[in-house]
N, C-alpha and C positions, 0 to 999 in steps of 0.2 A: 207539627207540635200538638200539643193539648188544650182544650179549649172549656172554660168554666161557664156553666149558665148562673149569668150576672142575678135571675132571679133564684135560685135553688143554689149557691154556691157549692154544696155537697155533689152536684152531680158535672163529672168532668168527660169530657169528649175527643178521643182523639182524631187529628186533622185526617181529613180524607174521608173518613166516615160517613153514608147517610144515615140519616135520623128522623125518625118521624114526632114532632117535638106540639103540646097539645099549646096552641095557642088563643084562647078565647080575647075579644075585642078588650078586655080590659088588662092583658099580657101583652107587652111587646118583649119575642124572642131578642134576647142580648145576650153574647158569647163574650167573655175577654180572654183574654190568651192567657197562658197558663205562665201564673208572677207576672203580672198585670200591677203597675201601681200607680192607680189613678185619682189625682187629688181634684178635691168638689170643695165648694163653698158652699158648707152646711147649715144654712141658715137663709133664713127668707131674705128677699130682692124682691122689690117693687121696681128697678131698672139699672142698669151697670151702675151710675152714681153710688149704688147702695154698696157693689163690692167691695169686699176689707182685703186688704195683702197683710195682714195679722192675724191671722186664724184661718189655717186650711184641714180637711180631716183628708185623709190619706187612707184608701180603701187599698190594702193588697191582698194578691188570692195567688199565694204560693204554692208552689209544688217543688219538692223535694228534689235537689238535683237541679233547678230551675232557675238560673240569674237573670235578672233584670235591672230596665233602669226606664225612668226616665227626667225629662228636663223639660222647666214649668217656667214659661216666660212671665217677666212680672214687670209692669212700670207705673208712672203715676196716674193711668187709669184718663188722663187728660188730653195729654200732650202725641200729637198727629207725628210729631218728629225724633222720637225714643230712641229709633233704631240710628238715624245718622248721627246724630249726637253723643251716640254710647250711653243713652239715660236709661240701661233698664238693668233687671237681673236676670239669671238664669238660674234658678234652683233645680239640683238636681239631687232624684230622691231612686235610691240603688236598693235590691231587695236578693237575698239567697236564704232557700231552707234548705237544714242539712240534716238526719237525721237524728243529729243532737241540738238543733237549736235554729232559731231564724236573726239572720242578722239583717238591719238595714241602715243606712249609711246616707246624711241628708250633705248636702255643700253648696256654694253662693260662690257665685261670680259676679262681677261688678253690683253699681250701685244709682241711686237716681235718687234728688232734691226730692224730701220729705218721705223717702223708704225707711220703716219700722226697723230699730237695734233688737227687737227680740219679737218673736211672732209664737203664737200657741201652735203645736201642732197633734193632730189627734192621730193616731194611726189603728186602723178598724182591718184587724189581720184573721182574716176567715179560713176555714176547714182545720180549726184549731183543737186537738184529738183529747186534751186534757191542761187542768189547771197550770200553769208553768210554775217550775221551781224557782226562778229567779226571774227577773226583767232590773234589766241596766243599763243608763243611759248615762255614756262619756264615764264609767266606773263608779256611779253613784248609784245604789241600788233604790228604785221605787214600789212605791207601797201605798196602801190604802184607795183611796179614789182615782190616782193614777193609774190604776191598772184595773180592769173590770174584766173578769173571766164568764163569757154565758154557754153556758155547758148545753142548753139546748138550741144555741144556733149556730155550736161549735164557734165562736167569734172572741178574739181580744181584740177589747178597745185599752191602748195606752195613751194619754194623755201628759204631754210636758211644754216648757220651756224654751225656745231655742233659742239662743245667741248667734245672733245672722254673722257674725264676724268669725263665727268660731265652726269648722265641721262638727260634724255630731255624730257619735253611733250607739244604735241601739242594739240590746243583744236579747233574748229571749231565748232563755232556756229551758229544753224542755223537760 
């Protein structure tokens, strides 16, 4: 497959390839695989206590023709016994660019004592070639700060909402 340097997003690699890749002590080389969607908690922690399951940013690095997924275990951060219990979730957050547009596709499985009914979710969709025409989520079209186009680091960040009860999709039009 194809392979994205996590620090130059712009520059893509394909699998099998050698490369000679300039690494100084304050670079660490990181590849992710081509539609890659990788959620961080974007915000300082001083130790897991600090973790929020209300607010994740969602880093994807699509390629056209490229489906992905993945699934983001979540529980109350506490409890040793999540898994036999059945106390956790599974968010799973799906990604395809197509030449007209990128869509992604977030959904929830089960549930666990004191799990958040709606979380923020930020998605940071890089190697993005120009402003989009549209962004809509669940057929609501968004605007203003929800959506931020930065033309020199080719990057949309969209910003929304989510109703953990409810799937959701995003569409971005290009």
């Amino acid at each position: 497959g194809q392979w994205i340097d996590y620090n130059n997003p712009l520059k893509i690699y394909n699998g099998g390839d050698t490369i000679s890749y300039d690494a100084p002590l304050g670079v660490l080389p990181m590849f992710v695989k081509a539609g890659a969607l990788i959620p961080q908690a974007d915000y300082a922690m001083g130790n897991t206590g600090d973790y929020r399951v209300d607010n994740y940013t969602i880093k994807y690095f699509p390629v056209e023709g490229v489906g992905s997924e993945y699934t983001l275990f979540e529980d109350d951060c506490k409890s040793a016994t999540s898994l036999e219990k059945d106390e956790y979730s599974l968010i799973t957050f799906s990604g395809l660019e197509t030449s007209e547009s990128y869509e992604i596709k977030v959904s929830n499985e089960g549930t666990y004592t004191g799990a958040p009914t709606q979380k923020q979710l930020t998605f940071v969709i890089y190697n993005v070639d120009s402003k989009p025409r549209q962004v809509v989520v669940d057929g609501k079209k968004l605007r203003g700060k929800a959506v931020k186009y930065n033309a020199e680091a080719s990057t949309l960040t969209i910003t929304f909402d989510w109703t953990v009860s409810a799937n959701t999709s995003l569409l971005v039009v290009k």
